[in-house]
C-alpha atoms as an extended CHARMM CRD file, in Angstrom:
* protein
*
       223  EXT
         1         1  UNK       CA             -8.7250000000      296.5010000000     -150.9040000000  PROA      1               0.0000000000
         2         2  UNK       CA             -5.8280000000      295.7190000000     -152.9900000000  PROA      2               0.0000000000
         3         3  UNK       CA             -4.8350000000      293.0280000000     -155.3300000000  PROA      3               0.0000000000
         4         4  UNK       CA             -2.5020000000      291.5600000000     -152.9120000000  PROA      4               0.0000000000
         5         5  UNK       CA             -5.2740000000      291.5590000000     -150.1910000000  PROA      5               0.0000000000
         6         6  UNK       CA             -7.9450000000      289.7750000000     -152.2080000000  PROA      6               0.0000000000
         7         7  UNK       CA             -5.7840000000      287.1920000000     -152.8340000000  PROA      7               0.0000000000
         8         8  UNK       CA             -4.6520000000      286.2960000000     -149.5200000000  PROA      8               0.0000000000
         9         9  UNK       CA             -7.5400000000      283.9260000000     -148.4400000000  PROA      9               0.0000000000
        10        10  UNK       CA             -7.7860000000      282.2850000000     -151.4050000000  PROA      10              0.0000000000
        11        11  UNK       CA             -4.0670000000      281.3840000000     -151.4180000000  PROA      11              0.0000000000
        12        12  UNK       CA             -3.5380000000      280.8630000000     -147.9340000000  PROA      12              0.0000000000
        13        13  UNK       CA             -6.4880000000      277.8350000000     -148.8370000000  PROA      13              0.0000000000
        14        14  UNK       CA             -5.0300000000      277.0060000000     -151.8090000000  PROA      14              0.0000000000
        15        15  UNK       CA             -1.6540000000      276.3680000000     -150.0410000000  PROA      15              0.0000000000
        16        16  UNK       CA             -3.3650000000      274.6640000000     -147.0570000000  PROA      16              0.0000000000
        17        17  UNK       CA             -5.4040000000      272.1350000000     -150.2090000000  PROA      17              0.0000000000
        18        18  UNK       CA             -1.7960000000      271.3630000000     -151.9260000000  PROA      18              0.0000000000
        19        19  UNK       CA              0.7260000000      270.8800000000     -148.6420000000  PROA      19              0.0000000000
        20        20  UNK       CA             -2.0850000000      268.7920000000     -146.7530000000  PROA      20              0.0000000000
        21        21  UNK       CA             -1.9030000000      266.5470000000     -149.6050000000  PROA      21              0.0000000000
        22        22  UNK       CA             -5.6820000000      266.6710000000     -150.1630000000  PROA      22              0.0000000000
        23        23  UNK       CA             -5.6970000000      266.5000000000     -154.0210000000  PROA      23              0.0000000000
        24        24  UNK       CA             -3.7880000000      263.0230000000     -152.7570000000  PROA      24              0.0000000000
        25        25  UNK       CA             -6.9850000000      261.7710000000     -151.7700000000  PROA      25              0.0000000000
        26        26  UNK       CA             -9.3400000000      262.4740000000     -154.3880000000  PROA      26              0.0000000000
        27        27  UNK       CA            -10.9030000000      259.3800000000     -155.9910000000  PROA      27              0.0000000000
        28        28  UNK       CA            -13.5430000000      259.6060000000     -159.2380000000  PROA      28              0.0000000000
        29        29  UNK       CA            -15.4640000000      256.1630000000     -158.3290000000  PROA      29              0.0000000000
        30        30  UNK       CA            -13.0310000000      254.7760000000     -156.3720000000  PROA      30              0.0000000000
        31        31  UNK       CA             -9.7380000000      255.1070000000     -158.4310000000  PROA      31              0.0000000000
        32        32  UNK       CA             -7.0710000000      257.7480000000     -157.6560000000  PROA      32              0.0000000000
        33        33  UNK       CA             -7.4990000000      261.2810000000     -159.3230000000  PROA      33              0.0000000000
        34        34  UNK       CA             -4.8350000000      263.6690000000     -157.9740000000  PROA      34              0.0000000000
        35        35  UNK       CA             -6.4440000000      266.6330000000     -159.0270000000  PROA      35              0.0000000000
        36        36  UNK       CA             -8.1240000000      269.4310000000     -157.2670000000  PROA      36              0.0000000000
        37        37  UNK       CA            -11.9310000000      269.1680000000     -157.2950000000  PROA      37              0.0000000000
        38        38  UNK       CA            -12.3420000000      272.7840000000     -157.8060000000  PROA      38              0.0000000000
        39        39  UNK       CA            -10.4950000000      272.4460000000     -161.2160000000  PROA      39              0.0000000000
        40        40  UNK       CA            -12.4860000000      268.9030000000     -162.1610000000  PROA      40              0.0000000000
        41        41  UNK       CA            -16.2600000000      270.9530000000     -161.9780000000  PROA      41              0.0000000000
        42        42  UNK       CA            -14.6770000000      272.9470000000     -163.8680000000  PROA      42              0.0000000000
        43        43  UNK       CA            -13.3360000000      270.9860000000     -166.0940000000  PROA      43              0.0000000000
        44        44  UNK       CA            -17.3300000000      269.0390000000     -166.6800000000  PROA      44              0.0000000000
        45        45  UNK       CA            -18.7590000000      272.5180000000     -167.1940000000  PROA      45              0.0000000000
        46        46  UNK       CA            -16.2220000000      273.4070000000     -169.9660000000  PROA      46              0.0000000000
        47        47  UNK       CA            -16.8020000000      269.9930000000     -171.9460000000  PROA      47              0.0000000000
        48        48  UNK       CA            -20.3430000000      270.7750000000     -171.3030000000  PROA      48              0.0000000000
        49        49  UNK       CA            -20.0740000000      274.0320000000     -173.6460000000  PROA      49              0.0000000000
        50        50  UNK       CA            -17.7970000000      272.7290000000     -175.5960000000  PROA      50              0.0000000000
        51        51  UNK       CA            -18.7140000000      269.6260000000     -176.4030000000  PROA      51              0.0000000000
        52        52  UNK       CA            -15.4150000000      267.9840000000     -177.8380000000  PROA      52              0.0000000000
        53        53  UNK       CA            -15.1660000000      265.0060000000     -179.7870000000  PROA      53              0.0000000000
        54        54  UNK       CA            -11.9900000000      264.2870000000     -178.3280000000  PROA      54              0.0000000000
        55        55  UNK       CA            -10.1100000000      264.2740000000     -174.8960000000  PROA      55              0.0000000000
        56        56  UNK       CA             -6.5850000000      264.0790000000     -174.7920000000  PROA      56              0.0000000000
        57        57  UNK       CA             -5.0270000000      264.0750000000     -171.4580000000  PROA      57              0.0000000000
        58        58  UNK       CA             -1.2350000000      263.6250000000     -171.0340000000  PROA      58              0.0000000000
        59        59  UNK       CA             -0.5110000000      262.1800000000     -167.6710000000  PROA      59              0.0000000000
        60        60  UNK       CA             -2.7700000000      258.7580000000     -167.1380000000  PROA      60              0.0000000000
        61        61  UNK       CA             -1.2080000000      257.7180000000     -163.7900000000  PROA      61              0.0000000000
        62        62  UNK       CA             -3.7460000000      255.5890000000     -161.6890000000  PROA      62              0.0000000000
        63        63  UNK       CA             -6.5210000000      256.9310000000     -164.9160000000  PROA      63              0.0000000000
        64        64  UNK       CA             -9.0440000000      258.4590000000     -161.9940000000  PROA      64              0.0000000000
        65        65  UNK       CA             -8.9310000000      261.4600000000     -164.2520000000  PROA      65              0.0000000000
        66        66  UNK       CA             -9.4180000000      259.4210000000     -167.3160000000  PROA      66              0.0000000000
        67        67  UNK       CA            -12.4860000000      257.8200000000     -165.9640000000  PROA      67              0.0000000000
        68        68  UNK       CA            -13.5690000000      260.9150000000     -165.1380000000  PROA      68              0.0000000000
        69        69  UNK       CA            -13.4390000000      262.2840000000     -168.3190000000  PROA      69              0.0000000000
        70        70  UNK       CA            -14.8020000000      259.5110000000     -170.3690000000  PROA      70              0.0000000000
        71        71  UNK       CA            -17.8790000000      260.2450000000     -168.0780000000  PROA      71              0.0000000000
        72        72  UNK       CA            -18.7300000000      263.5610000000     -168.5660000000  PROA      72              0.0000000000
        73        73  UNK       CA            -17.5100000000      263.5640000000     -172.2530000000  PROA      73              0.0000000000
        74        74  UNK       CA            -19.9970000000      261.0110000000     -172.6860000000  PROA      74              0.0000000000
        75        75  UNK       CA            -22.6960000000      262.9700000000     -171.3570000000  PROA      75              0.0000000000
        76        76  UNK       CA            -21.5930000000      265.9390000000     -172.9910000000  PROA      76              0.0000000000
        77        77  UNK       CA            -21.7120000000      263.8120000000     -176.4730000000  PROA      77              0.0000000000
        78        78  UNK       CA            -22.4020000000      260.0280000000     -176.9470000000  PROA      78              0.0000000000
        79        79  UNK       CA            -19.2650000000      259.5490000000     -178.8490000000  PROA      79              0.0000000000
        80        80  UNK       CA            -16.5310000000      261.1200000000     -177.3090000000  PROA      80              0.0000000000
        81        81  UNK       CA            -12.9690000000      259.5930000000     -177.1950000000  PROA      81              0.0000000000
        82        82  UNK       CA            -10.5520000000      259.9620000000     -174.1340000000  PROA      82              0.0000000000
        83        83  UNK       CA             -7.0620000000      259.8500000000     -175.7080000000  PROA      83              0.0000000000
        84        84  UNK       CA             -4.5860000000      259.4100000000     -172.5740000000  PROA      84              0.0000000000
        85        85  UNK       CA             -1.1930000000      259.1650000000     -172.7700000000  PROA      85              0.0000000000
        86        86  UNK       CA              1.6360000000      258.2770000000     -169.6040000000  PROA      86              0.0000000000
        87        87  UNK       CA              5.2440000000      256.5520000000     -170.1190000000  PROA      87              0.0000000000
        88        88  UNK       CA              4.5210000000      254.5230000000     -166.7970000000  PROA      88              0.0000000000
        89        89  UNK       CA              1.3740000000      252.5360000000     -166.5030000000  PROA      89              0.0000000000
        90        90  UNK       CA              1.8610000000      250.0890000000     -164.3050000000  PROA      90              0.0000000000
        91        91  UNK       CA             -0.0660000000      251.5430000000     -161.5190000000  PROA      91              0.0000000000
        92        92  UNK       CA             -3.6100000000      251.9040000000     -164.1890000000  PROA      92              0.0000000000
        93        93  UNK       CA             -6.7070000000      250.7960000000     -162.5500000000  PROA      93              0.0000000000
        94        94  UNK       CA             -8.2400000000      247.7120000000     -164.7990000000  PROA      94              0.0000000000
        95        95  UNK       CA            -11.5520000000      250.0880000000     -165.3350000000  PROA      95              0.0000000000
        96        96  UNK       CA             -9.5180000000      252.5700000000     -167.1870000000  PROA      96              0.0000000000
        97        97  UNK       CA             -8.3360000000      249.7970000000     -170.1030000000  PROA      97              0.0000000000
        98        98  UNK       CA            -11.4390000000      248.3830000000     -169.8720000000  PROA      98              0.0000000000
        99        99  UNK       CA            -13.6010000000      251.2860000000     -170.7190000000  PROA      99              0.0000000000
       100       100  UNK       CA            -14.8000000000      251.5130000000     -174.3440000000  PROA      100             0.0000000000
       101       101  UNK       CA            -14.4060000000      255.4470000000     -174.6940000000  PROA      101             0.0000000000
       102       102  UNK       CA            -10.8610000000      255.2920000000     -173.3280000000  PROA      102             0.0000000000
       103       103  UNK       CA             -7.6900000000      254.7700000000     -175.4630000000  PROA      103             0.0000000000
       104       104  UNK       CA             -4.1900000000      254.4070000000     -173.1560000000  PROA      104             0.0000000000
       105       105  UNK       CA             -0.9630000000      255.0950000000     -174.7160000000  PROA      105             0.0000000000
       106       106  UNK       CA              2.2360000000      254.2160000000     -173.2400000000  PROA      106             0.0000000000
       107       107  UNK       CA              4.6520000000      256.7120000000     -174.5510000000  PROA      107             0.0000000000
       108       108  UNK       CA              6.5750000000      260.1120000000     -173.6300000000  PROA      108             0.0000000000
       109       109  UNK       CA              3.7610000000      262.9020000000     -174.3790000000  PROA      109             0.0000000000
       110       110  UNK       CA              6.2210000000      264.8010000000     -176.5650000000  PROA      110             0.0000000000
       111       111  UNK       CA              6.8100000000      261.6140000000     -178.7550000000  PROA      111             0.0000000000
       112       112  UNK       CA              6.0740000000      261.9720000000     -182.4550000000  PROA      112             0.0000000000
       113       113  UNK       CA              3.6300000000      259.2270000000     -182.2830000000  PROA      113             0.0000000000
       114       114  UNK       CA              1.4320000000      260.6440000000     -179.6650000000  PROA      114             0.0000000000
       115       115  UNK       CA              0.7810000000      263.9070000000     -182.1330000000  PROA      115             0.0000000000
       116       116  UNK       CA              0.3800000000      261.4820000000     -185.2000000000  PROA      116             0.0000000000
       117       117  UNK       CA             -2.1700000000      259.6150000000     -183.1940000000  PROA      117             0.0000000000
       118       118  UNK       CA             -4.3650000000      262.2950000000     -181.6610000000  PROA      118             0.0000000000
       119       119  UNK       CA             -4.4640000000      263.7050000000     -185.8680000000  PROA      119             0.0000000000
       120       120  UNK       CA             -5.7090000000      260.5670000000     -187.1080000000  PROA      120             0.0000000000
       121       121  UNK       CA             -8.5330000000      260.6380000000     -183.7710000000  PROA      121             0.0000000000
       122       122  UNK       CA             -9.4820000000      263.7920000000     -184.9000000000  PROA      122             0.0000000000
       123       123  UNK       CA             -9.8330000000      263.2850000000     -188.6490000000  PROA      123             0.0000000000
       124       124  UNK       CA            -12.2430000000      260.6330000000     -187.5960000000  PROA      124             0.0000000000
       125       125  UNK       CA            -15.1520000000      262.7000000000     -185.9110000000  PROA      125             0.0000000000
       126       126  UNK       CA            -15.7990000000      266.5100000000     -186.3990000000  PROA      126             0.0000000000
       127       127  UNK       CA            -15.8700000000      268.2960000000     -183.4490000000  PROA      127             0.0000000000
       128       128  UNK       CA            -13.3690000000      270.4980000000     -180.7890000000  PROA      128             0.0000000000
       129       129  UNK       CA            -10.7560000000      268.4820000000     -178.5270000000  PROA      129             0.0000000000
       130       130  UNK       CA            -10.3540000000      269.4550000000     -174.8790000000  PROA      130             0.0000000000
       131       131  UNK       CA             -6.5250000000      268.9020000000     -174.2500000000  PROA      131             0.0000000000
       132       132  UNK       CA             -5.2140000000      268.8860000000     -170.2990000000  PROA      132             0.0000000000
       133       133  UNK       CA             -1.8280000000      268.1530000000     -169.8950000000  PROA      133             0.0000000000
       134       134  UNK       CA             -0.6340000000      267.1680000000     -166.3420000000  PROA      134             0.0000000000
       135       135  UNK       CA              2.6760000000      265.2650000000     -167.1630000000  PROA      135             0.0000000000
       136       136  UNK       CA              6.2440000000      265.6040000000     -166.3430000000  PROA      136             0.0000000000
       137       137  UNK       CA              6.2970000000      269.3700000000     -164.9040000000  PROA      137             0.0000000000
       138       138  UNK       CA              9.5520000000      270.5180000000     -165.8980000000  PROA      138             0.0000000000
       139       139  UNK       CA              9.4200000000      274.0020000000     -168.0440000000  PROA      139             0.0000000000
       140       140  UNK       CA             11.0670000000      272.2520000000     -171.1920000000  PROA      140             0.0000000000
       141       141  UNK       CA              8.7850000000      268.9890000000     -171.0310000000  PROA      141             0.0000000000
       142       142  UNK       CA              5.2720000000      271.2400000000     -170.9140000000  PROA      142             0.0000000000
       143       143  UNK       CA              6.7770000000      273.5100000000     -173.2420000000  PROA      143             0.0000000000
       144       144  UNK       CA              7.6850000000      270.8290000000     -175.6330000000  PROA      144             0.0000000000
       145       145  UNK       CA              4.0420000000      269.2250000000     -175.4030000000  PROA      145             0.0000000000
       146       146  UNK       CA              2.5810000000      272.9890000000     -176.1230000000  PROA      146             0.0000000000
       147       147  UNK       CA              4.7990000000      273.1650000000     -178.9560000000  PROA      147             0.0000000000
       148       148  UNK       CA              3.7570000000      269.3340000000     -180.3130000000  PROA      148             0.0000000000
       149       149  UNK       CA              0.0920000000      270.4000000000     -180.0490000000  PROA      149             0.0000000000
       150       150  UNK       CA              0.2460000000      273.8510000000     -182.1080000000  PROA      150             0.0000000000
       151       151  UNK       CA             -0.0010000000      271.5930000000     -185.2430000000  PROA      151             0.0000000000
       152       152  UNK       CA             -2.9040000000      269.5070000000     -184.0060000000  PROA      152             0.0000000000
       153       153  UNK       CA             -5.1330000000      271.7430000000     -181.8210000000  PROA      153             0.0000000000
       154       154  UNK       CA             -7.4370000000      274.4730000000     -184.1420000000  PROA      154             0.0000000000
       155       155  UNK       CA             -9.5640000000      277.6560000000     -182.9710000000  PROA      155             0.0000000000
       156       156  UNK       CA            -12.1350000000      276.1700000000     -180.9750000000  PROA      156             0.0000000000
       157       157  UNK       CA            -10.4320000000      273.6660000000     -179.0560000000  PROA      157             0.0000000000
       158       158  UNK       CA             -9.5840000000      274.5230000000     -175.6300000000  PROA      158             0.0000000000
       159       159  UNK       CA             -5.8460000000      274.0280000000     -173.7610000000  PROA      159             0.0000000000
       160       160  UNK       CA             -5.4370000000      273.5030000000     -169.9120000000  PROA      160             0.0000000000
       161       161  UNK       CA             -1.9300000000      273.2830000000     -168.5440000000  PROA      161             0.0000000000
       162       162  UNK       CA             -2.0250000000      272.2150000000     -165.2240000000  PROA      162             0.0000000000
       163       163  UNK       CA              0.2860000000      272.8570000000     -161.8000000000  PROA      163             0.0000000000
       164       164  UNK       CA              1.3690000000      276.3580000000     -162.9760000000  PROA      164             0.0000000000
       165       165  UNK       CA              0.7850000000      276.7560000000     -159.3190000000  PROA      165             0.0000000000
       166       166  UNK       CA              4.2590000000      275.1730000000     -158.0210000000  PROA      166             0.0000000000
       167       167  UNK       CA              7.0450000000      276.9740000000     -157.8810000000  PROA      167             0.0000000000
       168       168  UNK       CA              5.9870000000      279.7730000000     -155.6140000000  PROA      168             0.0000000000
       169       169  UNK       CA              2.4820000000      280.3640000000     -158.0030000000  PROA      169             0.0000000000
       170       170  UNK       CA              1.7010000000      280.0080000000     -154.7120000000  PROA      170             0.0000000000
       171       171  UNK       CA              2.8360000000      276.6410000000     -153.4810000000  PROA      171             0.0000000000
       172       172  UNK       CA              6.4400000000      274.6910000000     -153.4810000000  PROA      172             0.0000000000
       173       173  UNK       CA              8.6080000000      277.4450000000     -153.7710000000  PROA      173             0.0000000000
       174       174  UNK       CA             12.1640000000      276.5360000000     -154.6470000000  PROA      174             0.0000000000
       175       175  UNK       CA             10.9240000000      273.6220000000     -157.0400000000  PROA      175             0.0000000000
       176       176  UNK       CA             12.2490000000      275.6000000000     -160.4880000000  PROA      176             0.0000000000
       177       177  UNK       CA             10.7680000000      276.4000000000     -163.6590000000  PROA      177             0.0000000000
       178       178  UNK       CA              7.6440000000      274.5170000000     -164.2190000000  PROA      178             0.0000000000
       179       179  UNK       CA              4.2980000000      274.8920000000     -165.7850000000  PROA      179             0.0000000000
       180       180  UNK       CA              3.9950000000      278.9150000000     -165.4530000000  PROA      180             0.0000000000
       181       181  UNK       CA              6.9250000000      279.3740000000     -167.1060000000  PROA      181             0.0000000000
       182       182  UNK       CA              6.6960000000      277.1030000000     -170.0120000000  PROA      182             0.0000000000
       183       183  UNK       CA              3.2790000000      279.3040000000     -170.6400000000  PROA      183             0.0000000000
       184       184  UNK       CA              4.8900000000      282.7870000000     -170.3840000000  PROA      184             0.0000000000
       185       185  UNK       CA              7.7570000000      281.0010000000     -172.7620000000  PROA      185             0.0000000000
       186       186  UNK       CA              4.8060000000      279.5650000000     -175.2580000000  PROA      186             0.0000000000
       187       187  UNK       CA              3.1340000000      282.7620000000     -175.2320000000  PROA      187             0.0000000000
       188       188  UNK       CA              6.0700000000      285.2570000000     -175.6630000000  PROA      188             0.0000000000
       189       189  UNK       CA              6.7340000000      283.0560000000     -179.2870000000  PROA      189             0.0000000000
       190       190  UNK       CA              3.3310000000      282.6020000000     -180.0370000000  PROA      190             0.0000000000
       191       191  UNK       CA              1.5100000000      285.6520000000     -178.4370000000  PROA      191             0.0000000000
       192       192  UNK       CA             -2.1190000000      284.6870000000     -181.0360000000  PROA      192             0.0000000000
       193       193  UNK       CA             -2.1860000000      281.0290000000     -180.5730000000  PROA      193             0.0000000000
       194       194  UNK       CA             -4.7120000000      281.5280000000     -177.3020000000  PROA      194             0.0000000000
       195       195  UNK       CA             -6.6370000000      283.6180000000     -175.3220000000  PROA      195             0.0000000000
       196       196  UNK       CA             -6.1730000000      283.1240000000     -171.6350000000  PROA      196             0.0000000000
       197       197  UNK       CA             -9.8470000000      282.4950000000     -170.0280000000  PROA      197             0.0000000000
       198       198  UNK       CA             -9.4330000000      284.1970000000     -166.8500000000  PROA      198             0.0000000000
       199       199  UNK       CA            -13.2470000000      283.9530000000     -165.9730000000  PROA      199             0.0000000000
       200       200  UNK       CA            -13.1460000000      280.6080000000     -165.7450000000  PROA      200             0.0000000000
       201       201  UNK       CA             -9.7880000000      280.3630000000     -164.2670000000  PROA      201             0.0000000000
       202       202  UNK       CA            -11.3720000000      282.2450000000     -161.1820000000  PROA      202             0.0000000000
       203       203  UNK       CA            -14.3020000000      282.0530000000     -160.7520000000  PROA      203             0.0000000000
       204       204  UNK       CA            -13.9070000000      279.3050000000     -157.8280000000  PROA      204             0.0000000000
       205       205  UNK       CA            -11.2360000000      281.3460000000     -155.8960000000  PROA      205             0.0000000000
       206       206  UNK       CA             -8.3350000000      279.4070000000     -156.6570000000  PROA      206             0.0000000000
       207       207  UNK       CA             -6.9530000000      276.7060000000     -158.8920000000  PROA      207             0.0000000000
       208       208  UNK       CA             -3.7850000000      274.2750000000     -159.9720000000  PROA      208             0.0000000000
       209       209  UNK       CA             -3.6810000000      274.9870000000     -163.9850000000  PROA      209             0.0000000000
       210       210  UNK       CA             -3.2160000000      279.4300000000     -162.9620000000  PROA      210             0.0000000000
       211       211  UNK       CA             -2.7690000000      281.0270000000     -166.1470000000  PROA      211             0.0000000000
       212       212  UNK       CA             -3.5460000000      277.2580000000     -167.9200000000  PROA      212             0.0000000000
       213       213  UNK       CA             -6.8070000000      277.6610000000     -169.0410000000  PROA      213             0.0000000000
       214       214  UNK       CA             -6.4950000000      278.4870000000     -172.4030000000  PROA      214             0.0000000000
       215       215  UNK       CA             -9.0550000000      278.8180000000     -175.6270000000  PROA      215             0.0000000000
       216       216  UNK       CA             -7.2840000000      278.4750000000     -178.7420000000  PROA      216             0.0000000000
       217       217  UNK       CA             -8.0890000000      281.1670000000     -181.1110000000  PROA      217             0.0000000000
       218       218  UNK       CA             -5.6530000000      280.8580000000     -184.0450000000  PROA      218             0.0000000000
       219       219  UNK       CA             -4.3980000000      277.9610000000     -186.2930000000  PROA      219             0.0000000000
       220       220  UNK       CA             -0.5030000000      277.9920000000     -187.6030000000  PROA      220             0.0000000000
       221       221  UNK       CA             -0.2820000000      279.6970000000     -190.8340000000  PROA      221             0.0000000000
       222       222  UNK       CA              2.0870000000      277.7120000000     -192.8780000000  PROA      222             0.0000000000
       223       223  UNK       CA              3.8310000000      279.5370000000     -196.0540000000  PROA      223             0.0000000000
């Protein structure tokens, strides 16, 4: 069976998932997620090995995902931080500004003080960050948030970069350069800075962060 042949099932599903608009309807305790609940088990069983001391997610919307986050970071360790950061909150649940692991930040992701902010976070615990970034989607917005965490994220900390899977990667073709490409631009200028985990990536058949699950496995060497 070829390549092409394996993956026909899994993206005539993953297709079906997106178009129905069933990531629409997911819901972590009752508040809006808009993720795909493939990628969120994933997502507990990596913070569950890795254990971070800080979760910085950049794209808050309703703050389902937040929620979600704060939970299993918390289980995970006692004293993880959710860092989350959207330039429109009007639509945040209450919970999500109420919750005493969870720090909102109302700016654009690739703003200056987002990047000072999640430094002085991580100077004030030791441990990895788990970084997700499911923001604006267009190539030079992801590729400018990549490029604003090289300074901040070290070896150890793990990178997902979600929706690499519009723009024909396999849904929404037509929509332009997007997530995928912003990688394949990050990684052509920076080919050490990660290690693509393709294990995890598919190991449940399909998912909305394709080529975004990333360990990062060097630190910037500065002269």
């Amino acid at each position: 069976m070829s390549e092409q042949e394996k993956r026909a099932a899994p993206d005539a599903y993953h297709r079906w998932y997106y178009d129905q608009g069933v990531w629409e309807q997911v819901k972590w305790q009752g508040v809006p997620c808009l993720k795909s609940v493939v990628d969120l088990w994933n997502y507990q069983e990596i913070i569950a090995d890795l254990k971070p001391a800080l979760i910085v997610e950049f794209g808050t919307r309703h703050g389902g995902s937040a929620l979600f986050f704060a939970a299993v970071g918390g289980l995970a360790r006692p004293d993880c931080r959710v860092f989350t950061v959207d330039i429109e909150t009007g639509g945040l649940h209450p919970a999500v500004t109420a919750h005493p692991a969870i720090e909102v930040f109302r700016a654009s992701s690739t703003d200056a003080a987002v990047t000072r902010r999640i430094q002085d976070l991580r100077e004030r615990t030791e441990g990895a960050v788990f970084a997700i970034l499911d923001s604006d989607h267009r190539k030079e917005h992801v590729l400018a948030e990549m490029l604003a965490l090289r300074d901040v994220l070290r070896e150890g900390d793990y990178l997902v970069v979600e929706d690499g899977n519009i723009n024909g990667h396999p849904v929404l073709p037509g929509w332009g350069e997007g997530p995928w490409e912003a990688i394949a631009e990050y990684t052509k200028r920076f080919p050490d800075d990660y290690r693509r985990d393709i294990e995890r990536e598919r190991l449940f058949g399909f998912t909305f962060a394709p080529r975004g699950y990333l360990r990062r496995v060097g630190n910037v060497q500065r002269s």
